[in-house]
N, C-alpha and C positions, 0 to 999 in steps of 0.2 A: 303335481297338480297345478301348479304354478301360482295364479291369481286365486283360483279358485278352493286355495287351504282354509278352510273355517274357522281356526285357529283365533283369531279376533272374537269368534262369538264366548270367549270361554277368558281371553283377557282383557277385554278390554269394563273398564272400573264403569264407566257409565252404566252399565247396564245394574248394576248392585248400589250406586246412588241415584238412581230413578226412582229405586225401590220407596226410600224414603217418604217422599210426596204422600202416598197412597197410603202406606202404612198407618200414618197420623190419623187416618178417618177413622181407624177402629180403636176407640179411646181405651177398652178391657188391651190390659197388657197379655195375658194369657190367652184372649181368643186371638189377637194379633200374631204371636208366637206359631201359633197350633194354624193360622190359615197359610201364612207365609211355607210353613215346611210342608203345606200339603201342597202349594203350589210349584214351589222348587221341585217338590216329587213328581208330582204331572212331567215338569219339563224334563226331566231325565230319565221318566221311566219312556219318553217317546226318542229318548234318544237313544236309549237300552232298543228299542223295539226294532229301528232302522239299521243300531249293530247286528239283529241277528238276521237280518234280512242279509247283511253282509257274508255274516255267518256261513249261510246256505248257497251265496256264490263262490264260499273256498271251497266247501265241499262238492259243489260241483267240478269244480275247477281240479280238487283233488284229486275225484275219479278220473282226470284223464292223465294227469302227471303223476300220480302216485304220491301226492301230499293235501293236506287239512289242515284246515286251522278253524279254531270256535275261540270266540269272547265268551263264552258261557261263565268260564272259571274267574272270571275282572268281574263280570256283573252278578254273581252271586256271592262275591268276598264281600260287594262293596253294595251290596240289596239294603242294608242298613246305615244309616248314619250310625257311627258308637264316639259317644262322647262320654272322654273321662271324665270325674269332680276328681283332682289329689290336691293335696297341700299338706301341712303340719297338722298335728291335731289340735282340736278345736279351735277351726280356722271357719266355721260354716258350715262346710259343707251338707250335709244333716237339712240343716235346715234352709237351703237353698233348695235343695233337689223337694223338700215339699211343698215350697212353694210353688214352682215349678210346676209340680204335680198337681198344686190346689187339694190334696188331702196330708193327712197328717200318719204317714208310713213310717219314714225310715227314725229308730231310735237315735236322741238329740240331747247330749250334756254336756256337761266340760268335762276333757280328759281323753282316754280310750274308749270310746264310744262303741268303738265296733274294731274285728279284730279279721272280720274274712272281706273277701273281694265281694262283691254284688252288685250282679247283671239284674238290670229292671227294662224288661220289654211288654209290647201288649199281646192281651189276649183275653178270649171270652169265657176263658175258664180260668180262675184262682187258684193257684198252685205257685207251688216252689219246690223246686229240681236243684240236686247238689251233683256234681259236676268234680271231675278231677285230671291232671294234666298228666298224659299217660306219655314218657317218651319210646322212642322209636328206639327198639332194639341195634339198627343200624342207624349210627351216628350219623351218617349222610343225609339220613331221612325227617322230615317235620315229624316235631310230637303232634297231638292230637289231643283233644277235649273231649272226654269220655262221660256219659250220663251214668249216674248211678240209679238205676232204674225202681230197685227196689225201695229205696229211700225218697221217692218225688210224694209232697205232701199235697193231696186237692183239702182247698179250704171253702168255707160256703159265703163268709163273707168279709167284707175290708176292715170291720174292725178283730175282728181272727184272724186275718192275715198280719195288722199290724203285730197283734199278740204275740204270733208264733214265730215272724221274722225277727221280733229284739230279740227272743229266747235263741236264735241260731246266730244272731249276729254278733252280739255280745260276749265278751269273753267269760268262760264257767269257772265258778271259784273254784281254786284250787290249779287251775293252768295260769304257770304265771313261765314268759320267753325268760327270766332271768335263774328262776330254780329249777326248771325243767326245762330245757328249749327242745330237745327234740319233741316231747309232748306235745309244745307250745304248736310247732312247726306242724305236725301231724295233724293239729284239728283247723288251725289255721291257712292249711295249703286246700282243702276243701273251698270248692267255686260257688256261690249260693244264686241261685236265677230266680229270680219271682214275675212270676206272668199276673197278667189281672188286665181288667178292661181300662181303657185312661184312653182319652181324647188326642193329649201329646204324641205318646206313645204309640199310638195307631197311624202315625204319620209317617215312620219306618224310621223314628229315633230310638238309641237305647240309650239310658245312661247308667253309665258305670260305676259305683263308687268304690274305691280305693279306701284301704286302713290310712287315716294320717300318719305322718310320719313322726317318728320320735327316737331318740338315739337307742333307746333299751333295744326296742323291739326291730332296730335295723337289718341286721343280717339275716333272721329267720323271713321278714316281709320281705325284704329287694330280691333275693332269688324266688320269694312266691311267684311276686310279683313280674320278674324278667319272666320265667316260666309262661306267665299267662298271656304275657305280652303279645308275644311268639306264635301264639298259636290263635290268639283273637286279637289279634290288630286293631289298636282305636283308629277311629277316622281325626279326631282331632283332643286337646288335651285343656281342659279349664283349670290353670293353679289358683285355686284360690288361699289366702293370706286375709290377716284380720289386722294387722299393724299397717300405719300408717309406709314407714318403710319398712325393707326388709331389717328382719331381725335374725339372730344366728340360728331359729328354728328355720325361717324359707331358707335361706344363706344354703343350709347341708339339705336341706328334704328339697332342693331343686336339682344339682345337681343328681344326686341319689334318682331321684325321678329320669330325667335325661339318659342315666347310664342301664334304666330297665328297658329303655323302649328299644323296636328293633332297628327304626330309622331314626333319622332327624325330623323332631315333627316342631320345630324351633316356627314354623311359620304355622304351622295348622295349633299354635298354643294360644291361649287367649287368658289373660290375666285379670284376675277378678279380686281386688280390693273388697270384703266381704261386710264390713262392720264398720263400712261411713255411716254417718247419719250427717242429718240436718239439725241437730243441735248442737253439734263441732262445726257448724258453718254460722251456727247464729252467737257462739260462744267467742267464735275470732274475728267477731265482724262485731261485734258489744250490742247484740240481738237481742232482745227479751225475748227468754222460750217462748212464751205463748204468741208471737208477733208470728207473719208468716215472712219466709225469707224471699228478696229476689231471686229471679232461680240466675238469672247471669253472675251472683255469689256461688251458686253451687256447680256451673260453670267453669268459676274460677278455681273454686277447691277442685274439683278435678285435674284442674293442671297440674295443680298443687303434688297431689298426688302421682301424676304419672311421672312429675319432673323426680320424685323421689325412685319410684323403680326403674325411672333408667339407669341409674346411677347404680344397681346393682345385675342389673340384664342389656348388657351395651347393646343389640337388637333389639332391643322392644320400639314396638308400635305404637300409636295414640289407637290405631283401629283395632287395636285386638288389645284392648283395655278399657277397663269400666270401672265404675263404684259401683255399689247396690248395700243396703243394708233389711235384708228380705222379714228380718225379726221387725222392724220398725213398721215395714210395711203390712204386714198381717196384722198389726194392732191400730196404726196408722193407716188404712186404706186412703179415704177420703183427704187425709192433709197434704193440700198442693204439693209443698215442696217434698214429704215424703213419695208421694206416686211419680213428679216430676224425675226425681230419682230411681226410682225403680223402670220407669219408663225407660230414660235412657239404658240403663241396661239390658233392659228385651231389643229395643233396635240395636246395642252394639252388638247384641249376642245374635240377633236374625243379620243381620250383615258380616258377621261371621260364619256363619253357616252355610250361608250363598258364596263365601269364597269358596266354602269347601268344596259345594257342588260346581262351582267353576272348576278347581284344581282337580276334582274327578271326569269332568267332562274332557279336558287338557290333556288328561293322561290318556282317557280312552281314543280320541282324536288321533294323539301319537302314535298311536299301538294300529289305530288302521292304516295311518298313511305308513310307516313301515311296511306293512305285512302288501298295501296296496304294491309297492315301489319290490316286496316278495316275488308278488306274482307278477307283474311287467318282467320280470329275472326271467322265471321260470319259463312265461310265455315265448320269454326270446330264443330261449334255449328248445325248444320244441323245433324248431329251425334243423335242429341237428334229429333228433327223435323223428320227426317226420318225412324228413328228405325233401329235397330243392321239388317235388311236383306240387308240395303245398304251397298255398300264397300266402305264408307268414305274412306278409304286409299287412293283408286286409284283417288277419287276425288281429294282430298288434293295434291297427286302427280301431279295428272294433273293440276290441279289451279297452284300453285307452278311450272311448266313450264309455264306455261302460263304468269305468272308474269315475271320468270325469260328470258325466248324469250323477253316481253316487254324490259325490265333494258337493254337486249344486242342491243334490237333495237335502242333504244334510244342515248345507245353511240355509236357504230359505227356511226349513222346517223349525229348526232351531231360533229363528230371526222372527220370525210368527211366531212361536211361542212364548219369546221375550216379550214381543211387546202387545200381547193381550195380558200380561201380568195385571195391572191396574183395570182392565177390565174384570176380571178375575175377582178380584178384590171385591167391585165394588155388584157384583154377581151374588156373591156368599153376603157383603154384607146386605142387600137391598137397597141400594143408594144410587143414585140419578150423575152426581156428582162431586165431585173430591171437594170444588171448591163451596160448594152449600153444607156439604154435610161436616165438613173440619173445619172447629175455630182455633185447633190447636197447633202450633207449629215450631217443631223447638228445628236447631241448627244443629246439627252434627256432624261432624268433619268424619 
């Protein structure tokens, strides 16, 4: 395709710190969240749409050579963002993803909190569906994720649904993995899915939460866990950690993690410091709690902190690293430097997310201009299938615009859609202008 590869629209960083500017005008951290990934969505469900336009010219193409090809099976694996929450136990998580959610669902205390896997997606009906990982008689073959039909619970409302989710997610007295592990393993390898309506969630995110990790319970969770891996693929991995550095809980429940996935997903992880606050930035700074802090202190404690998990993750990022303490902020909404903090981590975590739909738009990019560089093969080879009274030339010419119209359509389309993003923005929110309607404006590398 030559000049005309798109492949810039999908690397190059400007385009995910542009993002920034715009973002600031929506002061609510969660509706900033929830418009950002409906916006990402737009741009890739019209990039899914142009794939299947491509689609329909393999299949044509196929009828006359005897070959097909469909993207169907890339854009229906990947119709979801799935984002894991793992780490050690009582590291957050719990109560991260309810914040997140802005309701009070998933069961939260110190310890074993929860003992099965759960998938949280939207839906206009309330229920929870338990699910189990059936493999393939032939070893060659993917297992598969099987509904247990008989057992899907419809609930009438969210605070019944919290009810009945602790009661399935919580471990039952008497299963304990160290006196009975097959037991253990038996109620534990069960998938638990709760649907319900959520704002978030209707943007085509799932998240996933993962049992923390703990030395007892390791061998029965890592093969639940690879098991599940395998057959629901997360799109990207959140560790979260409550210690300032790693301690010898992250130290073994990171690797352990790494070794269930089925790629390397070392660049789609994003590291979340769980239990900063801004009373440890006003304590080593000789603050009076009740003062407010400057936030270029909590700035700094940030570095603070990423300079310590490099030191245990020799690839770690500053862009795929954040503080947040989401308990402060539920009780804290209104104190500057608490939401200053939570803020920042909604934009690390919305500029993480846009990589991801970068690195899916990359990948699916790759997979055409292949299969594109396919059929140029095949078309040449039609030379011999049709015999010298054809004019292969003018075919090949034609193919070859046909391709190269695609390649142009593709980036302009994609190019126009980047950059009405801040229009976009300021559409949902009803705003004239980025610069009247935000006085807020932090710095983020």
């Amino acid at each position: 395709m030559g000049s005309n590869n798109p492949h810039w629209l999908f690397n190059n960083e400007c385009h995910i710190e542009r993002l920034s500017t715009e973002l600031e005008a929506i002061d609510d951290p969660s509706k900033r969240l929830i418009e950002s990934l409906n916006t990402f969505n737009a741009l890739r469900t019209e990039c899914y749409d142009m794939t299947n336009k491509l689609s329909d010219c393999h299949k044509a193409f196929g009828d006359v050579v005897g070959t097909s090809k469909s993207f169907d099976w890339y854009i229906k694996d990947n119709s979801n963002i799935k984002i894991v929450l793992a780490g050690p136990t009582h590291s957050g998580k719990s109560t991260l993803i309810n914040t997140l959610l802005s309701c009070q669902l998933m069961p939260s205390s110190g310890g074993h909190t929860s003992g099965r896997i759960c998938i949280l997606a939207h839906s206009t009906t309330i229920r929870i569906k338990f699910f189990k990982v059936i493999p393939h008689q032939d070893q060659d073959h993917p297992s598969r994720l099987e509904c247990i039909d008989d057992e899907t619970i419809t609930i009438e409302n969210q605070r019944q649904l919290q009810t009945t989710l602790k009661q399935h997610l919580s471990r039952p007295a008497g299963i304990d993995n160290e006196a009975d592990p097959l037991t253990f393993k038996e109620w534990a390898s069960k998938i638990v899915r709760v649907e319900f309506p959520s704002p978030l969630l209707r943007t085509g995110l799932e998240i996933i939460d993962v049992p923390g990790f703990s030395i007892s319970d390791h061998a029965s969770l890592f093969s639940i866990r690879k098991q599940f891996f395998n057959v629901y693929q997360p799109t990207g991995i959140m560790f979260c950690y409550s210690n300032t550095a790693f301690s010898d809980g992250e130290v073994l429940a990171m690797p352990d993690l790494i070794h269930s996935l089925p790629s390397d997903h070392n660049d789609s992880m994003l590291f979340v410091n769980t239990k900063r606050s801004k009373s440890e930035v006003a304590l080593n700074n000789n603050i009076d709690q009740g003062d407010e802090i400057p936030l270029e202190l909590i700035n700094s404690y940030t570095d603070i902190c990423f300079s310590k998990v490099e030191k245990s993750i020799p690839n770690a990022s500053k862009r795929r690293f954040s503080i947040v303490n989401a308990l402060d902020f539920i009780k804290q909404p209104k104190s500057v430097g608490t939401r200053y903090m939570f803020n920042q981590f909604i934009d690390q975590l919305i500029k993480w997310i846009a990589k991801i739909f970068q690195q899916q738009g990359h990948t699916l990019l790759r997979m055409i201009e292949l299969e594109c560089k396919s059929m140029w093969k095949v078309g040449d080879s039609l030379k011999f299938k049709l015999g010298h009274d054809c004019d292969i030339d003018t075919l090949k010419r034609d193919t070859f615009d046909v391709l190269n119209q695609y390649a142009n359509d593709v980036s302009v389309s994609v190019n126009r859609i980047v950059d009405t993003i801040p229009v976009r923005f300021m559409e949902v929110l009803g705003l004239k202008s980025t610069k009247n309607s935000s006085s807020r404006r932090l710095s983020i590398s």
